[in-house]
Rosetta silent file (secondary structure, phi, psi, omega in degrees, C-alpha in Angstrom):
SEQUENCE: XXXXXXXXXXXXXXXXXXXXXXXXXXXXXXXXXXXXXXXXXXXXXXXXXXXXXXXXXXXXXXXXXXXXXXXXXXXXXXXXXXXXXXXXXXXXXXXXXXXXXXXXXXXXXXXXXXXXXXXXXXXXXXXXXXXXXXXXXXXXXXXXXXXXXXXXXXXXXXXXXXXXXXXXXXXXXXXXXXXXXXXXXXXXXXXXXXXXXXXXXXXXXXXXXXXXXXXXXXXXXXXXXXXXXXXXXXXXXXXXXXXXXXXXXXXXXXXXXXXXXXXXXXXXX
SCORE:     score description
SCORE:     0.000 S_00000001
   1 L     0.000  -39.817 -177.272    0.000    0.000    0.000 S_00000001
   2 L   -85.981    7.390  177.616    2.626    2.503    0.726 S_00000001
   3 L  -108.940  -11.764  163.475    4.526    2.045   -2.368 S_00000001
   4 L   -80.049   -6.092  171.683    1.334    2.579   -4.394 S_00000001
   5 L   -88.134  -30.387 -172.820    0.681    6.106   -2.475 S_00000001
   6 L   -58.323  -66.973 -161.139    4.600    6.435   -3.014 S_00000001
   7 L   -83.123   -2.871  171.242    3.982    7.011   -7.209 S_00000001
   8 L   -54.374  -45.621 -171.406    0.697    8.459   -6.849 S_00000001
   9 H   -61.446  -87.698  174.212    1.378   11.376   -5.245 S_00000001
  10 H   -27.480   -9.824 -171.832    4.505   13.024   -7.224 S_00000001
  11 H  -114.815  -62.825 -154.457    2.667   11.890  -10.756 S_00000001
  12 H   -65.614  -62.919 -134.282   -1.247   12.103  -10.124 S_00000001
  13 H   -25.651  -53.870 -160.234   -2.115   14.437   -7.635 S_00000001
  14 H   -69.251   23.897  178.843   -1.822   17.413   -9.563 S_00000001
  15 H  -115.798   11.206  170.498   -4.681   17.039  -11.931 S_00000001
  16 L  -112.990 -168.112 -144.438   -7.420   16.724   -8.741 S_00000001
  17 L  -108.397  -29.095 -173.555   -8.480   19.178   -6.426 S_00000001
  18 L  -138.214 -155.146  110.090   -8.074   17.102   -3.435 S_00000001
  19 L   -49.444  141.881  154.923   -7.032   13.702   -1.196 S_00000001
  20 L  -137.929  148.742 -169.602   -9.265   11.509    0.623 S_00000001
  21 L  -172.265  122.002 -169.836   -8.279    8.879    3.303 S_00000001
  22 E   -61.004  135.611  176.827  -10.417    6.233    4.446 S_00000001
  23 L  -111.771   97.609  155.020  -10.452    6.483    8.887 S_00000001
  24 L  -141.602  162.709  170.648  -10.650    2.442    9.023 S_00000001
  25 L  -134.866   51.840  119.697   -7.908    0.252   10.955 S_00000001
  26 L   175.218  175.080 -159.581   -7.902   -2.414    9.038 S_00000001
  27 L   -75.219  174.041 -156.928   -8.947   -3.813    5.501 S_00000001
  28 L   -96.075  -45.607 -134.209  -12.323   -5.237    3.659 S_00000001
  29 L  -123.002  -24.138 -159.042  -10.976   -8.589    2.426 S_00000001
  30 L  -170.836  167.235  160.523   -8.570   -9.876    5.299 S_00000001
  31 L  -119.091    1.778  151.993   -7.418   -8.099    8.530 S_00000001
  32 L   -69.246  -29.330  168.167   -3.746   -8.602    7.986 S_00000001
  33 L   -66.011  131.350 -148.749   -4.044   -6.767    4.831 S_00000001
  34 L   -68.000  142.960 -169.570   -2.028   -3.142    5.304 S_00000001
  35 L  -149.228  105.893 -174.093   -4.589   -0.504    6.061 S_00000001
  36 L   -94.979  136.832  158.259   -2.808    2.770    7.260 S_00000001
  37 L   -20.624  122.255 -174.430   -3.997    5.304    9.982 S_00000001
  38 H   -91.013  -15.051  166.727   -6.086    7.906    8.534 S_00000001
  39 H   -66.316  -47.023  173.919   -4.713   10.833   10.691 S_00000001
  40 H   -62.503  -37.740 -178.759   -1.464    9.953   10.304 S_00000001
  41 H   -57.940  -49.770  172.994   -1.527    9.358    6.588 S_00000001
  42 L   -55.754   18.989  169.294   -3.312   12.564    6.213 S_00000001
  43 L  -106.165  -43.954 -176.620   -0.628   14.223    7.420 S_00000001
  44 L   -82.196  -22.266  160.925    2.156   13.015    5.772 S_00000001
  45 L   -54.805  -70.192 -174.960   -0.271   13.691    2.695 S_00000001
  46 L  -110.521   32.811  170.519    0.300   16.985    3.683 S_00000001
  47 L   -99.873  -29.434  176.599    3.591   17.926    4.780 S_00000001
  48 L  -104.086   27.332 -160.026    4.682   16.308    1.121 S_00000001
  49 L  -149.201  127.304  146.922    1.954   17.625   -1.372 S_00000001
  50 L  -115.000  168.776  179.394    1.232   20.934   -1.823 S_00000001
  51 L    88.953  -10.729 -160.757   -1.998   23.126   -3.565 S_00000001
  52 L  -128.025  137.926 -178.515   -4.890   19.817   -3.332 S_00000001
  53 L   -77.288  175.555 -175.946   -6.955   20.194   -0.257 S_00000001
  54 E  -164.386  131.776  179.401   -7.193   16.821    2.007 S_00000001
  55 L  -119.961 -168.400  171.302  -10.026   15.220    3.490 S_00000001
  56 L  -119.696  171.769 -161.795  -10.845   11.871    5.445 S_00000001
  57 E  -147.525   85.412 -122.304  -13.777    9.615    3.553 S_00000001
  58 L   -15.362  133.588  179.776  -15.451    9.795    6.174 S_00000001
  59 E   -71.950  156.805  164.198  -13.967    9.979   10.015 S_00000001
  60 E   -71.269  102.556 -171.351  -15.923    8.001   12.318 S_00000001
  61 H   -65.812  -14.399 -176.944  -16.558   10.462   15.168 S_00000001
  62 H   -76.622    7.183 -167.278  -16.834    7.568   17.908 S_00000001
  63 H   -74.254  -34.948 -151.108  -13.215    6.331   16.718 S_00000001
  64 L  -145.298  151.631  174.716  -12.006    9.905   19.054 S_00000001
  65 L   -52.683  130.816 -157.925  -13.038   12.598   21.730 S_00000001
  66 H   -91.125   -0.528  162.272  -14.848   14.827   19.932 S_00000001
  67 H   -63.754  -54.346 -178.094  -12.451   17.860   21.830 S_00000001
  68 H   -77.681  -10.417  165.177   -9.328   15.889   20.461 S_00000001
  69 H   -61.611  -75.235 -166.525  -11.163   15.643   17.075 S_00000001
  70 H   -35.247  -54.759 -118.573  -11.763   19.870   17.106 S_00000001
  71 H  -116.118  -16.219  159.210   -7.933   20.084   18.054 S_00000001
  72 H   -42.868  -59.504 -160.146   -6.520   17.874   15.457 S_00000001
  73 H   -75.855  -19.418  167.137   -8.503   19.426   12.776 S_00000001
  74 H   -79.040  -36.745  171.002   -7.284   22.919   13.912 S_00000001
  75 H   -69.791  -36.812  162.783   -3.769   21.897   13.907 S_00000001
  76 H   -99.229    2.048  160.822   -3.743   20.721   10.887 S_00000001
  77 H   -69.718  -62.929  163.422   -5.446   23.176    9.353 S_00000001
  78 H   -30.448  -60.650 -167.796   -2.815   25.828   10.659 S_00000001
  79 H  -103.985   28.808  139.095   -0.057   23.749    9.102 S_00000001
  80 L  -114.078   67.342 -179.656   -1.215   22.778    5.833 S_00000001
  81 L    24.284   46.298  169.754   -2.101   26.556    5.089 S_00000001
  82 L    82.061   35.567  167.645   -6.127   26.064    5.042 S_00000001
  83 L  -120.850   38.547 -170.896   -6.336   23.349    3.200 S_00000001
  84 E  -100.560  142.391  169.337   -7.926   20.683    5.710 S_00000001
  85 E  -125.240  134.125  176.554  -11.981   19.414    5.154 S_00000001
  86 E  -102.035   78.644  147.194  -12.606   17.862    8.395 S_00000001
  87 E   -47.833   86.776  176.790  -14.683   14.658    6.543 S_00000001
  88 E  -112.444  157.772  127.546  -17.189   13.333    9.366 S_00000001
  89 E  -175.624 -129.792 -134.516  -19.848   11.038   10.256 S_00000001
  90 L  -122.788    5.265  170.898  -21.690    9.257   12.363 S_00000001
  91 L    76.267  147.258 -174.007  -20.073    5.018   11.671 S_00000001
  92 L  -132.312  -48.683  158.268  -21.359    2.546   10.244 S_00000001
  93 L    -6.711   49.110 -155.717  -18.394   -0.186   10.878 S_00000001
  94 H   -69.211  -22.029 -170.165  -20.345   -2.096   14.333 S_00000001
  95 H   -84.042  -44.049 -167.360  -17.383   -4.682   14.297 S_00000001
  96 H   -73.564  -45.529  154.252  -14.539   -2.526   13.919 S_00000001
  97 H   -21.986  -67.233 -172.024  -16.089   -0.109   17.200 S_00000001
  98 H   -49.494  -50.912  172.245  -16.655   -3.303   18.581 S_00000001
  99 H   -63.724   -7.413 -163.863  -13.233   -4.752   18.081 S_00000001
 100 L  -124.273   10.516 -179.686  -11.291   -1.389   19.109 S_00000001
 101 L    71.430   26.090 -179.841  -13.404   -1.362   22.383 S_00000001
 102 L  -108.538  134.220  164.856  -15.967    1.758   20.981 S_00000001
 103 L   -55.033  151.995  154.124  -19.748    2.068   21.704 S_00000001
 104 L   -90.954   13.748 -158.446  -21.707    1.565   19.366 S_00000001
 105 L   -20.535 -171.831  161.295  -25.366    3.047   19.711 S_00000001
 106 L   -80.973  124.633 -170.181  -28.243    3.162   17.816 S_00000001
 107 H   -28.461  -54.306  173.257  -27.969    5.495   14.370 S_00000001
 108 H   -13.637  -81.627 -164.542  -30.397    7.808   16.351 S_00000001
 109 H   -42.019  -66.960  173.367  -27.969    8.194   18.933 S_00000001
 110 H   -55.853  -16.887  164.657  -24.858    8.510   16.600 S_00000001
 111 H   -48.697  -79.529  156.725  -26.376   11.309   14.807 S_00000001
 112 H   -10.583  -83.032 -171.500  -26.840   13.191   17.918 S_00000001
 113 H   -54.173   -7.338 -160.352  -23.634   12.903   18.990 S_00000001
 114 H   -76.215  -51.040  171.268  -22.594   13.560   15.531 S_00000001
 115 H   -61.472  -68.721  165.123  -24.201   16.913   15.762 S_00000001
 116 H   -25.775  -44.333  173.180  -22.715   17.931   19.374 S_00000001
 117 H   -91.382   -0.165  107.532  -19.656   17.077   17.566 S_00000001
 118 H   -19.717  -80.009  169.747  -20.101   19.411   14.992 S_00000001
 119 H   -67.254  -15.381  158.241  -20.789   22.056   17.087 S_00000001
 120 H   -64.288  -65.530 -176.108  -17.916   21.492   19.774 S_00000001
 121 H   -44.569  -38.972  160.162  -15.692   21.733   16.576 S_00000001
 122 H   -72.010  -25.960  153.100  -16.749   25.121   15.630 S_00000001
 123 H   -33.831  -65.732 -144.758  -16.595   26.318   19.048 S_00000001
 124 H   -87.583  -25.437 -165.068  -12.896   25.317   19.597 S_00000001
 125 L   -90.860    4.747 -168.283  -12.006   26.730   15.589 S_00000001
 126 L  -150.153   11.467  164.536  -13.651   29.934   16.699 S_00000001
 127 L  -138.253  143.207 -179.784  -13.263   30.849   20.438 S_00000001
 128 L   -59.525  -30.963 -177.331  -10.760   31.285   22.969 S_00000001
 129 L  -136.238  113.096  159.407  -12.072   29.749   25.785 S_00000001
 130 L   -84.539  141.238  175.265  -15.169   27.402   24.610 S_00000001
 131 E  -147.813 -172.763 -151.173  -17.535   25.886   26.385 S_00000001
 132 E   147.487  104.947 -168.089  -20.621   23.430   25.857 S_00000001
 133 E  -123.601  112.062  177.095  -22.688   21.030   27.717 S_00000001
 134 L  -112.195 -152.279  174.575  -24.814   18.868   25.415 S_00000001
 135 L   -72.102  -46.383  179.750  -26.663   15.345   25.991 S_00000001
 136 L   -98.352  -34.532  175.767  -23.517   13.396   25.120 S_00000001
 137 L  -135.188  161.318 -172.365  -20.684   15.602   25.383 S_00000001
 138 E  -151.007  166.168 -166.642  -19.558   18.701   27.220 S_00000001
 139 E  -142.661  137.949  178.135  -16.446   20.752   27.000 S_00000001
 140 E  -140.095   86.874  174.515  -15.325   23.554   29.856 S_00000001
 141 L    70.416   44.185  143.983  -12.704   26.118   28.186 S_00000001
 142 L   -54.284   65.054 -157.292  -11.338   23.864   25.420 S_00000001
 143 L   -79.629  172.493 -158.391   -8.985   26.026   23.854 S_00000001
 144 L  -163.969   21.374 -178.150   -7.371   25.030   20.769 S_00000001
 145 L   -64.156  139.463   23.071   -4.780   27.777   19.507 S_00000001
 146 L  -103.915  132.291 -179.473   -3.836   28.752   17.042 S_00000001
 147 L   -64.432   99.103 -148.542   -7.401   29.426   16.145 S_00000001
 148 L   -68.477  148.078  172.852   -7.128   28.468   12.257 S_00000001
 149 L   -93.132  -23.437  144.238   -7.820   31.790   10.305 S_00000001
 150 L  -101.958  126.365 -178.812  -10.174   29.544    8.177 S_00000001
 151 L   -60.420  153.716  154.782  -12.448   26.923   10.117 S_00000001
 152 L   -50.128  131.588  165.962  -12.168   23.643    7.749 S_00000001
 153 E   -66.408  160.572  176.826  -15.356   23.366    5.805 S_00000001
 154 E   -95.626  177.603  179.225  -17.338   20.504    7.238 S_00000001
 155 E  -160.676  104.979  167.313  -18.173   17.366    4.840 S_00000001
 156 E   -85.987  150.817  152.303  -20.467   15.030    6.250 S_00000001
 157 E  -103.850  110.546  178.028  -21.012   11.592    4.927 S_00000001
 158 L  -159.052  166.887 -178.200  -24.156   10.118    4.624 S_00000001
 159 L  -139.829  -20.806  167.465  -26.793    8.357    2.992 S_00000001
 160 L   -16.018   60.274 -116.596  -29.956    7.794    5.706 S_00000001
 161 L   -97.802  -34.598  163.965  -32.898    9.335    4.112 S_00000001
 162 L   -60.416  -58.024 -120.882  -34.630    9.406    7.868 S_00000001
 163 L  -138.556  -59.749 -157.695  -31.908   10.880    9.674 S_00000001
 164 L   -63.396  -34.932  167.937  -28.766   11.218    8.254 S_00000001
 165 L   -63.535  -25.338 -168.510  -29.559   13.586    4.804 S_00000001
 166 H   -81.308  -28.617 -162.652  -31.296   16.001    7.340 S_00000001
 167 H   -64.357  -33.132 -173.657  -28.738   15.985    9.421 S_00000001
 168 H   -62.572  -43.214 -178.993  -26.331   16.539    6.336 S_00000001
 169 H   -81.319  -15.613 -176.701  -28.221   19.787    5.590 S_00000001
 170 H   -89.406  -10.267 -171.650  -28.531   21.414    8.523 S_00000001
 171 H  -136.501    2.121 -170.741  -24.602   21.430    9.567 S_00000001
 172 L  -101.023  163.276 -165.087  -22.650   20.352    6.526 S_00000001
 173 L  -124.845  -38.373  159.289  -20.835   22.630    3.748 S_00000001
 174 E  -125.056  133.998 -159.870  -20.501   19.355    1.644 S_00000001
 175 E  -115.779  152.535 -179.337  -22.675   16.226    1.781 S_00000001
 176 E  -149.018  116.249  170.220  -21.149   13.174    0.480 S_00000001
 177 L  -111.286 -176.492  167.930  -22.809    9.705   -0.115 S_00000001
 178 E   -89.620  179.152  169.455  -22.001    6.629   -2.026 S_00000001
 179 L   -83.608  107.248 -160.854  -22.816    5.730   -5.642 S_00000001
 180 L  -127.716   30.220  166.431  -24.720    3.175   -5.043 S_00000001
 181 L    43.870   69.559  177.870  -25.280    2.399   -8.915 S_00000001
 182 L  -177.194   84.077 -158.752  -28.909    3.884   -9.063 S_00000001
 183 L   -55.771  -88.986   61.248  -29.501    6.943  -10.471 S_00000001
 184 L   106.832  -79.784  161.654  -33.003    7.364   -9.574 S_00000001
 185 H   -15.629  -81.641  168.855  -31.958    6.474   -5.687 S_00000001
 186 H   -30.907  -41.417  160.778  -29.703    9.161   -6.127 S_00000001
 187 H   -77.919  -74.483 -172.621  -32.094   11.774   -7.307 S_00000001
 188 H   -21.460  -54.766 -169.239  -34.229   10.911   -4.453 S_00000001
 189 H   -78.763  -37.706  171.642  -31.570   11.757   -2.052 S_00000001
 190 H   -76.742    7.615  166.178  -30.275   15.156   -3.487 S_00000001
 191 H   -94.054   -6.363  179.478  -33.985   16.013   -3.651 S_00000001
 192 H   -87.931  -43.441  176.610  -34.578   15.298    0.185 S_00000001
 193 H   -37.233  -55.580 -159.497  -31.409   17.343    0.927 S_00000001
 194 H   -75.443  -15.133  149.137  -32.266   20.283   -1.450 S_00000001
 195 H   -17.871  -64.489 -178.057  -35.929   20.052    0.422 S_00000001
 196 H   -42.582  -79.983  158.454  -34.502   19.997    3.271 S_00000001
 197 H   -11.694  -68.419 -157.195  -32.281   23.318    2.392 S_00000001
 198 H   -51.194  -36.278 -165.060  -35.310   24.746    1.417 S_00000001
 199 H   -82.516  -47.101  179.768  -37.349   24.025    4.722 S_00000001
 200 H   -75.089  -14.095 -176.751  -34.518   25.498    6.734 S_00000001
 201 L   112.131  -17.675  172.204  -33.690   28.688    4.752 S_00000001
 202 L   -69.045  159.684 -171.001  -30.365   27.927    3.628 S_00000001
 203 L  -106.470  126.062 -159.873  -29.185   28.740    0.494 S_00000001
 204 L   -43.264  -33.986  170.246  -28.366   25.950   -1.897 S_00000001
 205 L   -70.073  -36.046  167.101  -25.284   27.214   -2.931 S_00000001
 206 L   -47.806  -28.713 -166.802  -23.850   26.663    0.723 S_00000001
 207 L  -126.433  115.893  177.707  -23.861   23.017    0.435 S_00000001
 208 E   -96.831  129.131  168.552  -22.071   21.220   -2.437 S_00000001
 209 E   -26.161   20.431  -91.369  -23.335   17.794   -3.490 S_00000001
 210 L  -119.649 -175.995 -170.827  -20.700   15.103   -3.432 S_00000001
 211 L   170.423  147.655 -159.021  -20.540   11.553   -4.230 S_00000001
 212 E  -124.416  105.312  166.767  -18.112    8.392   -4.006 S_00000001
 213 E   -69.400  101.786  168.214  -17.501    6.550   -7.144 S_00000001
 214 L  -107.374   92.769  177.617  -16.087    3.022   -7.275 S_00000001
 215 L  -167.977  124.317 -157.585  -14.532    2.272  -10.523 S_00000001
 216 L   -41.571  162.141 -129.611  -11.134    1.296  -11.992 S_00000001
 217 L  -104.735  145.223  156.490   -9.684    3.831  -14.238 S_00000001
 218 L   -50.228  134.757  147.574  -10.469    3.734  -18.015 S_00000001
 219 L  -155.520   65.764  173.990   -7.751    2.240  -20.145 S_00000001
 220 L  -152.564  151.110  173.278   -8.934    2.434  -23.309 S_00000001
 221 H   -68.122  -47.024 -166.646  -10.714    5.659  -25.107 S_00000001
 222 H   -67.362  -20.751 -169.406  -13.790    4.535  -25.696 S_00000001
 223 H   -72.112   -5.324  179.099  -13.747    3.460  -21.601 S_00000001
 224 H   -99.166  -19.388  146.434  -12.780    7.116  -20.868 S_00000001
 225 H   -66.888  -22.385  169.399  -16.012    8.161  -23.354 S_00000001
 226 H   -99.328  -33.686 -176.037  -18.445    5.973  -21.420 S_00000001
 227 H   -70.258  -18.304  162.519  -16.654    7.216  -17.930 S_00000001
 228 H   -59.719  -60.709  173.075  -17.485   10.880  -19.176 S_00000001
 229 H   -65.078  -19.033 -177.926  -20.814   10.349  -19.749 S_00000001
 230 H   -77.664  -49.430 -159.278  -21.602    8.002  -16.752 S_00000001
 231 H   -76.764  -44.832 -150.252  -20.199   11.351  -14.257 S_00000001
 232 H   -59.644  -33.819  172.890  -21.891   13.825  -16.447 S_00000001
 233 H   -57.861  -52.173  169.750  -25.313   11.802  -16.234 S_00000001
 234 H   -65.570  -53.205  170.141  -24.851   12.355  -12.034 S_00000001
 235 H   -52.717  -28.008  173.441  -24.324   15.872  -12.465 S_00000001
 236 H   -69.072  -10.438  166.950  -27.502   16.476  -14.184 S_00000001
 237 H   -61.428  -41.288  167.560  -28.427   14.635  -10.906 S_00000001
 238 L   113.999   26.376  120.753  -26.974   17.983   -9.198 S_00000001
 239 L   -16.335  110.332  155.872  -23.758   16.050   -7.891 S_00000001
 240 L  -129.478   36.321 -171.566  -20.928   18.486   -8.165 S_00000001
 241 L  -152.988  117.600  169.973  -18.122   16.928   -6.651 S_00000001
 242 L  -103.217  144.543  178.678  -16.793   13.750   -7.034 S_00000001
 243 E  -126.740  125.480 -178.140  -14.454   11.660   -4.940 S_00000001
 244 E   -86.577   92.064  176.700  -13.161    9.047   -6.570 S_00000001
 245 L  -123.421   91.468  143.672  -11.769    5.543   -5.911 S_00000001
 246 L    20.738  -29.679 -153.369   -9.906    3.520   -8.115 S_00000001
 247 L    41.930 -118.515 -157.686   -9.244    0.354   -6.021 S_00000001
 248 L  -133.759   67.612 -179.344   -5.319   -0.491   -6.498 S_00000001
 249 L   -71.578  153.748  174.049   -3.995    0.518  -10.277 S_00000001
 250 L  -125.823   26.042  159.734   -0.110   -0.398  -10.242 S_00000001
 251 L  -138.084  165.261  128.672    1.054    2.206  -12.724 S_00000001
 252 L    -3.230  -69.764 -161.104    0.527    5.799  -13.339 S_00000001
 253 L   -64.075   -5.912  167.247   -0.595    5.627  -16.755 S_00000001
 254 L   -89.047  -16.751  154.855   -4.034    4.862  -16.483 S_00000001
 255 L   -46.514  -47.869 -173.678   -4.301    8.008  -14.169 S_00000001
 256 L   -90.205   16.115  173.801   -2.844   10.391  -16.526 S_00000001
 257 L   -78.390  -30.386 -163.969   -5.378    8.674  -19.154 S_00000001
 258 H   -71.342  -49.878 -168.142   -8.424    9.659  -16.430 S_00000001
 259 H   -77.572 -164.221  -30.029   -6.939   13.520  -16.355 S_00000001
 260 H  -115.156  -17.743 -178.524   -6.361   14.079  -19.475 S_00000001
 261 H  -105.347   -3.791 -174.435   -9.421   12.141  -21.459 S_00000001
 262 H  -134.952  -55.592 -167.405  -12.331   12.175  -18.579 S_00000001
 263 H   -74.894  -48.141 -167.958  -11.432   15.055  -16.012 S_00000001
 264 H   -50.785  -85.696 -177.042  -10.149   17.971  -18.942 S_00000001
 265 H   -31.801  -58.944 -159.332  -13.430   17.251  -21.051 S_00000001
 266 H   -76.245  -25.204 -163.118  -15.884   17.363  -18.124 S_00000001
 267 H   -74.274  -26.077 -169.520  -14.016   20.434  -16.242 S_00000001
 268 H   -65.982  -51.096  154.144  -14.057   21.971  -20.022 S_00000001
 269 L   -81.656    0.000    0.000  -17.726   21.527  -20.255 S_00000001
């Protein structure tokens, strides 16, 4: 794993906008298979990479204190010059909680808390001495300096059509779900968001659309002519952000095929 992030970075990066890194401790397939730290990576992501913002896809907030979450996310905002999205939401994983010794609630519950931890996080990016007693968590003069001169937009991840989309609209700056290879689905869910928007008064433009895309890289033309048309078909969905994942390509070259034959054209139109 780390020698495929080793040629990505220096070759790829620089035709997307950002990074994403999965907050799991360990793999899908095996649990011996290498699965790196998503704090850590996302660090090292940005002390060597500059210009591409860097998020997490999505942290779990029960994996961490949602104080030492705020103070992370502040820190590293400060030192990769504003370019941290703190990428939250509320786990889904029950084994891996289970296995690392973390509650678990009921979604209900993790929403909740998801939302306290949301608002503790803006607190600590935007006051000196914070403070904050909710159902689940409480804070007394949490300070966090240096106070980032931009908070990190938030990016929630969700897909819940009771709970989780509302939840997305009322606190999030980007909502991000999966692809879950159903267009139709899909419309359903950015219309309960922009609903949503609508019922609280926010304005539509505040919250950009996202979506998580699993599918190996084109490497052929016409497969980079059907992968145009496949994203373009979600934007007319009102999707305007994609995050992308690839699984495990072992060269370059089908990357700079994606940039220069799928991302140019769509950024173009």
């Amino acid at each position: 794993m780390a020698d495929q992030v080793e040629w990505l970075l220096p070759e790829v990066i620089e035709h997307f906008d950002s990074l994403w890194i999965a907050d799991h401790f360990y793999g899908f397939d095996a649990k011996t298979d290498p699965f790196l730290e998503a704090w850590t990576t996302i660090t090292w992501c940005a002390a060597r990479l500059d210009g591409v913002q860097l998020c997490h896809h999505v942290l779990g907030h029960g994996y961490r204190p949602p104080a030492l979450t705020a103070k992370m996310a502040a820190t590293l905002q400060y030192l990769s010059g504003n370019r941290f999205i703190l990428g939250i939401g509320a786990g889904w994983r029950g084994d891996e909680y289970e296995a690392y010794g973390y509650e678990f609630p009921s979604p209900k519950v993790r929403f909740a808390q998801l939302e306290e931890v949301i608002t503790i996080c803006r607190l600590m990016w935007t006051q000196d001495d914070p403070s904050f007693e909710g159902e689940y968590y409480r804070i007394d003069g949490a300070a966090a300096p240096p106070l980032p001169e931009v908070a990190p937009p938030i990016c929630i991840g969700a897909s819940g059509e009771q709970i989780g989309l509302r939840v997305a609209a009322r606190h999030a700056d980007i909502w991000n779900t999966p692809w879950r290879r159903d267009i139709e689905a899909l419309r359903r869910k950015c219309g309960i968001v922009a609903d949503e928007l609508e019922r609280l008064g926010r304005d539509p433009a505040g919250l950009e659309m996202s979506t998580t895309v699993e599918r190996a890289l084109p490497t052929t033309d016409s497969e980079s002519a059907e992968y145009v048309e496949f994203l373009a078909s979600l934007v007319d969905v009102g999707i305007r952000h994609f995050v992308l994942d690839f699984g495990n390509p072992d060269s370059a070259e089908p990357a700079h095929r994606f940039a220069e034959q799928v991302i140019a054209p769509l950024r173009a139109g």
